[in-house]
C-alpha positions as MATLAB code, in Angstrom:
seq = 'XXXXXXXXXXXXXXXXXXXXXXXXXXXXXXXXXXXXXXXXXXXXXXXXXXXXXXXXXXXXXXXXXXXXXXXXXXXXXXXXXXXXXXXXXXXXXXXXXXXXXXXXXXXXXXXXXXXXXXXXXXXXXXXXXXXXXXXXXXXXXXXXXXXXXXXXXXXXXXXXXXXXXXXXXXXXXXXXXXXXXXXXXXXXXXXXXXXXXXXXXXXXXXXXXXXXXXXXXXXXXXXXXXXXXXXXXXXXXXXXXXXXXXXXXXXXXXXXXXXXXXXXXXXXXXXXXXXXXXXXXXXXXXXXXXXXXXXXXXXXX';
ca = [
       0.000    0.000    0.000;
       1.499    3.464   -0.976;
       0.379    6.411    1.484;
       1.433    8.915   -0.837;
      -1.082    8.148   -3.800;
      -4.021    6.948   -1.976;
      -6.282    9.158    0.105;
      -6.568    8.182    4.373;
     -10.300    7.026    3.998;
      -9.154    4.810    1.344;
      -6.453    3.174    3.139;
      -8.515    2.652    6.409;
     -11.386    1.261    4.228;
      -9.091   -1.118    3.010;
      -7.445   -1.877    6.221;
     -11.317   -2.820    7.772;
     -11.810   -4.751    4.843;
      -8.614   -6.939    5.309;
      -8.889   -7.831    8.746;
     -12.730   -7.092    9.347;
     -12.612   -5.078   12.434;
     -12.098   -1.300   13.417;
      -9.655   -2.704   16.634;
      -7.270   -4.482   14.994;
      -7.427   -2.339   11.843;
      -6.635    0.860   13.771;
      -4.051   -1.458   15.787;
      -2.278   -1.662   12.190;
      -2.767    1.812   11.205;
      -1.400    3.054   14.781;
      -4.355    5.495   15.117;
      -7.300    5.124   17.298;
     -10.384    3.377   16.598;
     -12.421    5.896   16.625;
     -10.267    7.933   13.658;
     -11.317    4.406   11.505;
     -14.673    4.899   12.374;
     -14.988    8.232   11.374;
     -13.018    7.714    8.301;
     -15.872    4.885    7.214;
     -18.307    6.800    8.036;
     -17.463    9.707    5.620;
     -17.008    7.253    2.876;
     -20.200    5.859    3.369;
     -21.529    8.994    3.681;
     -20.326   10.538    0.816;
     -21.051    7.760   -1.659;
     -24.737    7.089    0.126;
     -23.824    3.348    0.828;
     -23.647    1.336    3.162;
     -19.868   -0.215    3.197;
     -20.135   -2.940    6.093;
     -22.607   -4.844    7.398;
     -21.690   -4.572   11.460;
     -21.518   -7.867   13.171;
     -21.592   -9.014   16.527;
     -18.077   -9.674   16.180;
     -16.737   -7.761   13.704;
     -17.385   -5.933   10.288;
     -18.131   -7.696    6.730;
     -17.955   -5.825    3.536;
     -21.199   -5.391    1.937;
     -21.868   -5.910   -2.066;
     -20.726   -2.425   -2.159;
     -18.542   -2.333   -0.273;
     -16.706   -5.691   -1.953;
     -16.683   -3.816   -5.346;
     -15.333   -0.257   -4.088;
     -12.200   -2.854   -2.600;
     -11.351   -4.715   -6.227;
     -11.694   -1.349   -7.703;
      -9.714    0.814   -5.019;
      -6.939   -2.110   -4.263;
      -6.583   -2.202   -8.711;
      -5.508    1.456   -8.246;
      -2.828    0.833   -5.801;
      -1.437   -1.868   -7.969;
      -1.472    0.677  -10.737;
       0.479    3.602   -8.059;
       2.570    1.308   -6.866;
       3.374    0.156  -10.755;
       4.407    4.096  -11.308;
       6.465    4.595   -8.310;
       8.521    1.331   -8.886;
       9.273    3.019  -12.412;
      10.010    6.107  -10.592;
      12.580    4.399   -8.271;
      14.070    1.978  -10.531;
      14.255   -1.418  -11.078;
      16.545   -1.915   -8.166;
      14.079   -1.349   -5.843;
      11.469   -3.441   -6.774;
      10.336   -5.857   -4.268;
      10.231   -9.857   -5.626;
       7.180  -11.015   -7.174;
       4.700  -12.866   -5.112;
       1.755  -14.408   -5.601;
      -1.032  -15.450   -2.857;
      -2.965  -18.429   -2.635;
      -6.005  -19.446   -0.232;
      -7.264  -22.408    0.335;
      -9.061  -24.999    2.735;
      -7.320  -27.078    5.269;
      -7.816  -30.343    2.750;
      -4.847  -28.920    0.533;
      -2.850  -27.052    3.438;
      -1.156  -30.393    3.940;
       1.006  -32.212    1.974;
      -0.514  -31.817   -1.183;
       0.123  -28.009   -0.873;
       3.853  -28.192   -0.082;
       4.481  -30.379   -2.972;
       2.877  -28.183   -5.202;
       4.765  -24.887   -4.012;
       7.925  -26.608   -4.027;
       7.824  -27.580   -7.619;
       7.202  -24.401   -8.260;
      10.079  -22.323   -6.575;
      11.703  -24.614   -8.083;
      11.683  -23.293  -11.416;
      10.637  -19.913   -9.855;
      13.534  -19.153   -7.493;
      12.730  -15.593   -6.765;
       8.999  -15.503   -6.784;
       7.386  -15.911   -2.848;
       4.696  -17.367   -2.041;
       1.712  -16.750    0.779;
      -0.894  -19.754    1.494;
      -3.626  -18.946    3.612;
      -5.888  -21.144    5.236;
      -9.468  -20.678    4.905;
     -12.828  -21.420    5.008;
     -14.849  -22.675    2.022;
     -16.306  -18.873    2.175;
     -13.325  -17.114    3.162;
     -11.665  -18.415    0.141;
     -14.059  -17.215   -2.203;
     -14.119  -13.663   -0.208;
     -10.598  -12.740   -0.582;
     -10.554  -14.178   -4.250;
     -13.310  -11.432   -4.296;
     -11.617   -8.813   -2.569;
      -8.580   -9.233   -4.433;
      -6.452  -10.090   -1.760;
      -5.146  -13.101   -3.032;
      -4.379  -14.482   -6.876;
      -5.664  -18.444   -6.245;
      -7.898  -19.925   -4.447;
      -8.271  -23.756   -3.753;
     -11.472  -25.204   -2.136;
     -14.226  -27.873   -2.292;
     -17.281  -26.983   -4.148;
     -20.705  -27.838   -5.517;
     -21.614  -24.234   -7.435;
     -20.206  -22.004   -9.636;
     -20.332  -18.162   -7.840;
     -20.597  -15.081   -9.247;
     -17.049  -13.019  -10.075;
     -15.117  -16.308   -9.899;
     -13.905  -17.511  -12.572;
     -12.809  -21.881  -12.584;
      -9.399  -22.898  -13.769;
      -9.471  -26.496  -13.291;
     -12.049  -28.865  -11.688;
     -12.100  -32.401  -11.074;
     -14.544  -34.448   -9.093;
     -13.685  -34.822   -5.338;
     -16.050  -37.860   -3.961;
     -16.716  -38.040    0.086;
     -14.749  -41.379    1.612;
     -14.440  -43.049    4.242;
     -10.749  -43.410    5.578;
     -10.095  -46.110    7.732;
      -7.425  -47.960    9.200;
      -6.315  -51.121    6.958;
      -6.916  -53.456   10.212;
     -10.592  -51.356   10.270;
     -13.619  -53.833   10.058;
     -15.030  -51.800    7.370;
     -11.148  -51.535    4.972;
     -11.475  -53.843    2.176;
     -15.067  -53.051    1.652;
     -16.294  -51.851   -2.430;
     -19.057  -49.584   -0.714;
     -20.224  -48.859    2.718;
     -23.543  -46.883    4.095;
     -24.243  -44.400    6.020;
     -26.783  -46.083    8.014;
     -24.145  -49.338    8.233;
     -21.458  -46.653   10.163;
     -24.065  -45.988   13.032;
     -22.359  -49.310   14.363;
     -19.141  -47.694   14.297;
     -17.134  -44.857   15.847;
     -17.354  -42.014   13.384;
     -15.174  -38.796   13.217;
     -16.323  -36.042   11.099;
     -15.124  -32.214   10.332;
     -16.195  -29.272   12.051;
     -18.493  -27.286   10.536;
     -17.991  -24.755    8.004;
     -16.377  -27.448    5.627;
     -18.071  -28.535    2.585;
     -17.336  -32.211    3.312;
     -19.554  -31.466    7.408;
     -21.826  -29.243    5.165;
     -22.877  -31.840    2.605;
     -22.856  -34.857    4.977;
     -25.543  -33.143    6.792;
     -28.041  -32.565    4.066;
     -27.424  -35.812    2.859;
     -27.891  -37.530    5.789;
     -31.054  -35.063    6.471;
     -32.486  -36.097    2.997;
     -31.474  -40.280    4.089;
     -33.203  -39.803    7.331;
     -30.208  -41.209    8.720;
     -28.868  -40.644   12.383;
     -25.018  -40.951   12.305;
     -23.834  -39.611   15.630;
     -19.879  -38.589   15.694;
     -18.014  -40.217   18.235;
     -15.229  -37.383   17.165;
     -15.609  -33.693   15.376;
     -12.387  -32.363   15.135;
      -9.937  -30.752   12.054;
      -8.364  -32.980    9.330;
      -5.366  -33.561   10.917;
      -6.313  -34.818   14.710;
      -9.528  -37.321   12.224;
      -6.648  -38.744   10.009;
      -4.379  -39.324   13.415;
      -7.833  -41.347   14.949;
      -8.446  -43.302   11.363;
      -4.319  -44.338   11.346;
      -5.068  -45.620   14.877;
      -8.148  -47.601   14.014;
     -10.083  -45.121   16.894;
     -12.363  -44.299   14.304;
     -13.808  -44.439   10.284;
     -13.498  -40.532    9.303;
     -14.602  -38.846    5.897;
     -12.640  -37.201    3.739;
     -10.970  -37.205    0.197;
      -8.696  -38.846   -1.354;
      -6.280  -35.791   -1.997;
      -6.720  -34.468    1.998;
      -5.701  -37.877    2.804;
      -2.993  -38.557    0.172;
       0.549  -38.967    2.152;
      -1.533  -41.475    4.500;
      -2.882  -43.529    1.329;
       0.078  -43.663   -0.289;
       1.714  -45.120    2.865;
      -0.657  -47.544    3.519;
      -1.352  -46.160    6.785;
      -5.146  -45.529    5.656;
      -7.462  -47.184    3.242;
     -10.634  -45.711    1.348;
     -14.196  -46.529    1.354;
     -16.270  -45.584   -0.807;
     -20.106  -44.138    0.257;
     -23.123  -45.749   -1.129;
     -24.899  -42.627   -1.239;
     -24.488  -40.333   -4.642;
     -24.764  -37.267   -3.375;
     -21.860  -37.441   -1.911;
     -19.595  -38.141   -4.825;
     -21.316  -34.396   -6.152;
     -18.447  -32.409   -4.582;
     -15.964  -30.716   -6.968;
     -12.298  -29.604   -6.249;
     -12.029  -26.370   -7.974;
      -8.785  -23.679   -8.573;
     -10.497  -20.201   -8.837;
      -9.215  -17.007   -9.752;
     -11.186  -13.904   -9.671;
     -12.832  -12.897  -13.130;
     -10.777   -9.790  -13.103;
      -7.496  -11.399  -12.915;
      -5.019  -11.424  -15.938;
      -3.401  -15.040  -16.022;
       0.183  -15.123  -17.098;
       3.614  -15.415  -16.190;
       4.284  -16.812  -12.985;
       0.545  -17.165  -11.992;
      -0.471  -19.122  -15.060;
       2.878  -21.595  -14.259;
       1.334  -21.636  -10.859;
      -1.858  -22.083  -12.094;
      -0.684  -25.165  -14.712;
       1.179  -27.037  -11.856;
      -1.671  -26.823   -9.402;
      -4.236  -28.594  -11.970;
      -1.404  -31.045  -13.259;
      -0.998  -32.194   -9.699;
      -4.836  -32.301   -9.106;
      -5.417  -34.579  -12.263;
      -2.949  -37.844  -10.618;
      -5.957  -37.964   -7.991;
      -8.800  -37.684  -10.581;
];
């Protein structure tokens, strides 16, 4: 962000945007809340919109207020493009590019892919952030980051999909698991068996409950937890847990976990998707990026 070519409402609209609260926001612009309020205010008041929608816990960008931030944060790109001419090439700053995703790539799937990369991209860096399903999409949105990664059943408006393969719900359990071996299993067959499933917000928690709604099936979890503690309870034979075959890759390939497949169809009607944002300009670096992340999708289509 360059102080000198963007106005101060601007740049504290864009700092509540990015961390989605007037605290820490005026916490990284070293100024008092209530100077970030006021700031907002006058923005909101001078273009006769509403910018945020206030929540109990923090503040969300409105429609309008998502817009304003891909237009305002495209002309800092464009200042900062003129004062890097300005200065010279030797002060130019090495390129990065930004990636979100969910917690079933964060793993080792993720690390893999990044490392090819800087391999053949010594001087570019690279930020992954972890995210929800909807966090992903919002800072694709926002323009905060280049790539986003995530599990999906819809296309959304502004995104635009780079690759997509389907990403079936499994069961992974241990090889010495009653169930390993098995061509299919039900849901209604796990109630007789420890379960562990994903917190909530994930797409995997989010479509095992409608489908299990629509079943009229009661599975209760003996676990709910994050990928990495359900994969640790599978490998111990503690529990069956779902999840896909790419969150669960290093353990598959070990042999420390098998899959199951799910009798039910609706849940093989997940997608894994790499998204940019409509407005984004794939080339260069990104579109290596981009070309590596879908080549390294398609060995676990």
């Amino acid at each position: 962000m360059n102080p000198l070519l963007i106005g101060t409402a601007a740049r504290y609209f864009l700092e509540v945007a990015r961390t989605g609260s007037l605290t820490r926001a005026s916490e990284q612009l070293h100024v008092a809340p209530s100077a970030v309020s006021r700031q907002i205010a006058k923005l909101e008041d001078r273009l006769g919109l509403a910018l945020f929608e206030r929540k109990g816990r923090g503040m969300q960008l409105s429609l309008a207020g998502e817009r304003l931030a891909t237009h305002v944060r495209g002309l800092m790109l464009d200042d900062q493009r003129v004062v890097d001419e300005m200065l010279g090439a030797p002060r130019k700053a090495p390129p990065t590019l930004r990636i979100a995703c969910t917690e079933g790539f964060a793993g080792g799937f993720m690390a893999e892919v990044l490392a090819a990369f800087r391999r053949r991209h010594p001087q570019c860096v690279l930020h992954v952030i972890a995210a929800s399903p909807e966090g992903v999409s919002r800072q694709l949105l926002r323009g905060d980051v280049d790539v986003g990664l995530k599990f999906s059943v819809a296309l959304e408006n502004g995104l635009r999909i780079v690759h997509q393969q389907a990403a079936p719900i499994m069961l992974m359990v241990a090889p010495t698991h009653p169930l390993a071996g098995r061509k299919r299993v039900s849901l209604a067959e796990l109630a007789k068996h420890p379960v562990g499933m994903p917190s909530s917000g994930t797409t995997v928690r989010q479509l095992l409950d409608l489908v299990l709604s629509l079943e009229g099936v009661e599975l209760q979890a003996a676990y709910v937890a994050g990928y990495s503690t359900l994969e640790s309870l599978a490998e111990r034979g503690d529990a069956a847990v779902f999840s896909s075959m790419l969150a669960a890759s290093l353990l598959l390939a070990s042999g420390r976990l098998c899959a199951v497949p799910v009798s039910e169809f609706r849940l093989r009607q997940r997608n894994i998707q790499v998204l940019t944002s409509e407005k984004t300009a794939a080339q260069g670096d990104l579109q290596d990026l981009l070309d590596g992340l879908g080549e390294a999708l398609a060995r676990y289509a």
